[in-house]
C-alpha positions in Angstrom: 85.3 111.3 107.8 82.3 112.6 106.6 78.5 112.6 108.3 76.0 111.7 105.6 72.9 113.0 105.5 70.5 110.8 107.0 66.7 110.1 108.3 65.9 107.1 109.7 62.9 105.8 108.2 60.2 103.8 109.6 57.7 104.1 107.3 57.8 104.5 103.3 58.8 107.9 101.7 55.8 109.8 100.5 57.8 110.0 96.9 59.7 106.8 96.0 63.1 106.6 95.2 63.6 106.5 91.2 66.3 103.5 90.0 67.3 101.9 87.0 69.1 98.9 86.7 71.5 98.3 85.0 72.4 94.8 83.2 70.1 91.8 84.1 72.0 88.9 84.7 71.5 87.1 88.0 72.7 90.4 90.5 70.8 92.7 88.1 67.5 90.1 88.1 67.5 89.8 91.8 68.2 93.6 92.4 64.8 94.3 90.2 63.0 92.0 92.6 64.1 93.7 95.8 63.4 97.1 94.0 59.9 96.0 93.3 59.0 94.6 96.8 61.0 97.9 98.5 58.4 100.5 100.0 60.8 103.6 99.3 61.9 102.5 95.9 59.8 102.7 92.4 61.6 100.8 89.2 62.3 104.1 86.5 64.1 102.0 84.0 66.2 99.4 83.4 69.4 99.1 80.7 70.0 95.7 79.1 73.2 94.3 77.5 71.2 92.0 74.8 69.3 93.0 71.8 67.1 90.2 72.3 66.0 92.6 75.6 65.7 95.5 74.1 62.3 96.9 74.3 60.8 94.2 76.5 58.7 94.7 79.8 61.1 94.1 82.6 58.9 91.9 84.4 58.9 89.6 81.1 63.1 89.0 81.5 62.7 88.6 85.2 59.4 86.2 85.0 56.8 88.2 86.7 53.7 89.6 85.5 54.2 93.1 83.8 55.8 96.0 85.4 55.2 98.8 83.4 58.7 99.6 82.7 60.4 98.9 78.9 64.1 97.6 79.0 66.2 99.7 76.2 70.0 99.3 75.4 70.7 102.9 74.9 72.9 104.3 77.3 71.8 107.8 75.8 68.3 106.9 77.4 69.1 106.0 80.4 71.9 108.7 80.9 68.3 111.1 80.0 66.0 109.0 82.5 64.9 111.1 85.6 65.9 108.8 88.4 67.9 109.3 91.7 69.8 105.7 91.6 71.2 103.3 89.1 72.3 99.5 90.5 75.0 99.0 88.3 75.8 95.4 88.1 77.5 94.0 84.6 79.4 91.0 84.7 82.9 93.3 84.6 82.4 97.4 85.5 83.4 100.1 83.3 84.6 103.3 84.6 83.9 105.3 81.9 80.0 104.2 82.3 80.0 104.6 86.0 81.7 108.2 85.5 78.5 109.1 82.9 76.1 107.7 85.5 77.6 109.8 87.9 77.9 112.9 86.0 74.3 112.8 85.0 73.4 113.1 88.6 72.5 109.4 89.5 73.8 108.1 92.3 75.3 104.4 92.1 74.9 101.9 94.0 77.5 99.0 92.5 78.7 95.3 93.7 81.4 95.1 90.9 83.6 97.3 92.7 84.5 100.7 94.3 84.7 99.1 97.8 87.0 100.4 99.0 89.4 102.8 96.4 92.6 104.4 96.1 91.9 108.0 96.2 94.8 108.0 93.6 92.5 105.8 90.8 89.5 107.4 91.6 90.2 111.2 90.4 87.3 110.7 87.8 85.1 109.6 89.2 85.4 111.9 92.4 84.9 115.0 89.4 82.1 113.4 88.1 80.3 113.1 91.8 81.0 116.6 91.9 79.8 117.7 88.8 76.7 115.9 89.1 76.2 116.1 93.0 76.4 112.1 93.2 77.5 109.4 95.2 78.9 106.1 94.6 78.8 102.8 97.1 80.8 99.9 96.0 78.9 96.8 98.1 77.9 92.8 97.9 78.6 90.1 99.9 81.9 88.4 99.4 83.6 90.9 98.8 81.3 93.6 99.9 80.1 92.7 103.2 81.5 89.2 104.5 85.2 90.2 104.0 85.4 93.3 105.4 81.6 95.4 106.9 81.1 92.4 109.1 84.7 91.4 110.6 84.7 95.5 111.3 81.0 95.1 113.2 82.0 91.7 115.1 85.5 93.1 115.7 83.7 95.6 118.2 83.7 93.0 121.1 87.2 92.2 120.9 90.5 94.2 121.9 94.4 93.5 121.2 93.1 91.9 117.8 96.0 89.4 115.9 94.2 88.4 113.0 91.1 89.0 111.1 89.8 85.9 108.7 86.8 85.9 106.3 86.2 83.0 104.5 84.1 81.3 101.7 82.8 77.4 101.0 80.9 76.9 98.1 79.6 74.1 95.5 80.4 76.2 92.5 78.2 73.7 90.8 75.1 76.1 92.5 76.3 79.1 90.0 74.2 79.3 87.1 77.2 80.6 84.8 78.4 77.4 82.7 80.8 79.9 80.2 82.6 82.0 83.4 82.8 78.8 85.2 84.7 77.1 82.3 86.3 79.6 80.2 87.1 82.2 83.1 87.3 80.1 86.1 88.9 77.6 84.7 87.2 74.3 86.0 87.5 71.6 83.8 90.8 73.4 82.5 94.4 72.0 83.2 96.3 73.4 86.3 98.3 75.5 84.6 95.2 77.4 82.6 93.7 77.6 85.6 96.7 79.4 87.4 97.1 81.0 84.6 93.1 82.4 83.9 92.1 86.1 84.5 90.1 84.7 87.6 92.1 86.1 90.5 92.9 89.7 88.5 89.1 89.5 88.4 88.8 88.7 91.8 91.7 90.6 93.4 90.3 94.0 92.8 87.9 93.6 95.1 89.1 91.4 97.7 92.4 93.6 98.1 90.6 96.3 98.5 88.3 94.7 101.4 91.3 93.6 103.1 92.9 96.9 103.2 89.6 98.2 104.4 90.0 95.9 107.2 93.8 96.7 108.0 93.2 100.6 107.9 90.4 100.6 110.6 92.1 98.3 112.7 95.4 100.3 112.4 97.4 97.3 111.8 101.1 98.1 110.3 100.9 95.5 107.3 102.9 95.6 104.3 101.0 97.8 101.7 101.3 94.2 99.3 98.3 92.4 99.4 100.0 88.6 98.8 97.3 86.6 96.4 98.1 82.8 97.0 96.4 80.5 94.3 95.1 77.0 94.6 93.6 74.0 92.3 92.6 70.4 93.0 92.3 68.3 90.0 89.6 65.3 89.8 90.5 62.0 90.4 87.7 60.1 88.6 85.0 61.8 86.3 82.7 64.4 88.0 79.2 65.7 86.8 78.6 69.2 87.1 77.0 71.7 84.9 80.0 72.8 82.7 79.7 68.7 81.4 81.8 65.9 83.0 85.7 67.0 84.7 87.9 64.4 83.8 90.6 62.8 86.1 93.4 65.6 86.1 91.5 68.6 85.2 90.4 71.1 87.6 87.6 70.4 89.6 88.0 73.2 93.0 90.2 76.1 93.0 91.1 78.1 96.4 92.1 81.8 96.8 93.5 83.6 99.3 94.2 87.5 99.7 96.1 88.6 103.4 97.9 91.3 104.2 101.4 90.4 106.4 102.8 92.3 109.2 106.4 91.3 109.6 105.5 88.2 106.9 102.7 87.0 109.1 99.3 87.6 108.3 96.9 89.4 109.9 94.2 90.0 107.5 93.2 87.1 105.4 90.0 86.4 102.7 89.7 83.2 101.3 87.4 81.4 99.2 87.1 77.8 98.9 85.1 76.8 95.5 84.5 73.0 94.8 82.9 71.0 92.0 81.4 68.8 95.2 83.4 66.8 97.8 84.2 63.5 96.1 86.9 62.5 93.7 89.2 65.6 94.5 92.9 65.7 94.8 93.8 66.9 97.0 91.4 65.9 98.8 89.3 69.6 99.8 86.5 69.2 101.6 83.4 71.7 103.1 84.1 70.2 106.9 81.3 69.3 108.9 79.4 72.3 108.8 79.3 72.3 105.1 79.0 75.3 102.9 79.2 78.6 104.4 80.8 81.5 105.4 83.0 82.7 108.1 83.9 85.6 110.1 86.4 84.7 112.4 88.7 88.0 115.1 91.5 86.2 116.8 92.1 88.6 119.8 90.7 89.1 123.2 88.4 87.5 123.3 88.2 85.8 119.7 85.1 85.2 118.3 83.6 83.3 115.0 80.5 84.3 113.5 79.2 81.1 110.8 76.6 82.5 108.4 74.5 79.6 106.9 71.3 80.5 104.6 73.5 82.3 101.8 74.2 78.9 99.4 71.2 76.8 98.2 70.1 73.4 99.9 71.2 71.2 96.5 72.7 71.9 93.2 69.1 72.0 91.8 67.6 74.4 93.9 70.9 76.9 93.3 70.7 76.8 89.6 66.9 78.6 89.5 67.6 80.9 92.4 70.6 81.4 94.4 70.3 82.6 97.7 74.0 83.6 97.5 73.0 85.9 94.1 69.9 87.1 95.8 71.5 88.8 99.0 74.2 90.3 96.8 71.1 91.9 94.7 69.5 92.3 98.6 72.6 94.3 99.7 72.9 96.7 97.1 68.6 97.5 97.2 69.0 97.9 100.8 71.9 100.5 100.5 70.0 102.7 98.0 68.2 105.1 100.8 71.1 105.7 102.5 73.1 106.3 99.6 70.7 109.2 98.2 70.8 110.2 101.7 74.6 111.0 101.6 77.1 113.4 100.5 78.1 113.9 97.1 81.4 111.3 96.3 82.5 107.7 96.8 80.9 106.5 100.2 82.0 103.1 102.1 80.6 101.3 105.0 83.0 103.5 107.1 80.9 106.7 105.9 77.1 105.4 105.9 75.1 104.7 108.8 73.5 101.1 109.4 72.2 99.5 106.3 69.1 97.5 106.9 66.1 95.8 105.0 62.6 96.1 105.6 59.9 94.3 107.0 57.4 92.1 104.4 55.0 94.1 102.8 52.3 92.5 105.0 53.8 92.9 108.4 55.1 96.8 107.6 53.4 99.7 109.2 
């Protein structure tokens, strides 16, 4: 394994950090906050899906006051843009985009994927880190942090471990998405065109990737198969959410699972739990008593769970204007940009960068 280049920094860099972002939905809106608030980053640009965006002020499609910097939807221009980072965050990645980013000589910083790839899948883009002296970091929170950087930190206290479990509880009625939570999630859908949906393709990249993470620095001897197990629990009376009312028999929470088996039993496993609320629901999924959340949980010696609390918003309200969850996966990629530049040319993991942390409010830095 590599060393990257690194300096630890205490105080901001004399000449910022250039990024563009790239896509503004939620991820992509949150990212251009923590850019702006960053004391080693400077916003260079910023490449927008929509027409409607094209040649506005970021800070008019985020809601702030002006920023200086004019959203275009030419990839030619921001392929041209001097800048040392891109946070690439569309709603599904493109290769052949990342590979141009790459080549270009921006380094990108991503949470749609690229966690943790097969060498074999990943020839491309390796060339095009080469060519252009780049580096790619595939990051997020779930996956990109929860499944597999932090069950590899809190493993560190444990020994002989037997299992490794991260694990998601949501109100997917907090995700401000109505059209991906009805036409490709599935809620409100039958069972069958909700086992049947793209959701866990779209989800199993990712996850399986974390979970091999997981298995290969622990050294467990798992079956190279990642086994995806599917879920759904249909209403049993109408329920309001955001996507309109979920009749009685259509799908109202879905459950996922990814785990890799040694000897057919598992010992890595990612799960999320998403749920149109608690009541009405057959069967009958609930949060528990310590309500939404996520879990970190090494069974070994000794075994230890680690709840994190804070990532999903305090109502349904409160998560459809900002979603902390949203935010921190923005937050995580921001954070990851000085280290990133800092590193050696090609696809970089967790296992290859030093400690990724924030920074302190703008008031209380040095």
């Amino acid at each position: 394994m590599q060393t990257p280049r690194h300096t630890p920094r205490h105080t901001p860099r004399h000449t910022p950090i250039r990024v563009v972002q790239w896509a503004t939905g939620g991820v992509g809106k949150a990212a251009i906050e923590g850019v702006l608030s960053h004391p080693d980053l400077e916003l260079a640009g910023c490449w927008v899906h929509s027409a409607g965006k094209d040649g506005k002020d970021v800070g008019e499609i985020v809601g702030t006051g002006p920023v200086g910097v004019v959203a275009t939807s030419s990839q030619e221009e921001i392929l041209a843009l001097d800048a040392d980072c891109v946070v690439y965050s569309p709603l599904v990645p493109n290769d052949d985009e990342v590979v141009a980013l790459l080549r270009s000589g921006k380094n990108v910083v991503t949470p749609v994927g690229w966690i943790y790839p097969d060498p074999a899948r990943v020839t491309a883009i390796e060339a095009a880190c080469a060519e252009g002296r780049s580096t790619l970091h595939g990051t997020g929170i779930h996956p990109g942090g929860i499944t597999e950087r932090f069950p590899l930190m809190v493993s560190g206290v444990s020994a002989r471990v037997t299992h490794v479990r991260a694990e998601e509880f949501s109100d997917i009625r907090t995700y401000g998405a109505p059209d991906v939570i009805r036409h490709v999630m599935a809620f409100g859908g039958t069972p069958d065109e909700a086992l049947a949906s793209p959701m866990a393709a779209l989800l199993g990249g990712g996850f399986r990737s974390s979970v091999r993470m997981v298995v290969a620095e622990l050294g467990f001897a798992a079956d190279p198969h990642i086994a995806t197990v599917q879920e759904v629990a249909v209403a049993t009376a109408p329920i309001d959410s955001p996507i309109g009312v979920i009749e009685p028999g259509l799908v109202a929470a879905r459950r996922f699972h990814w785990r890799a088996l040694v000897n057919g039993v598992p010992v890595v496993t990612a799960t999320v739990n998403w749920l149109m609320g608690e009541e009405h629901l057959d069967p009958d999924w609930s949060f528990g008593p310590e309500g939404e959340r996520f879990e970190v949980e090494i069974t070994g010696d000794p075994s230890v769970k680690l709840t994190f609390k804070g990532l999903q918003p305090e109502t349904v309200e409160a998560g459809l204007v900002r979603n902390p969850g949203i935010v921190s996966t923005a937050n995580h990629c921001v954070n990851a940009i000085p280290y990133v530049v800092a590193a050696d040319p090609g696809i970089r993991t967790y296992l290859d960068l030093p400690l990724v942390a924030g920074r302190a409010a703008p008031q209380l830095a040095t």
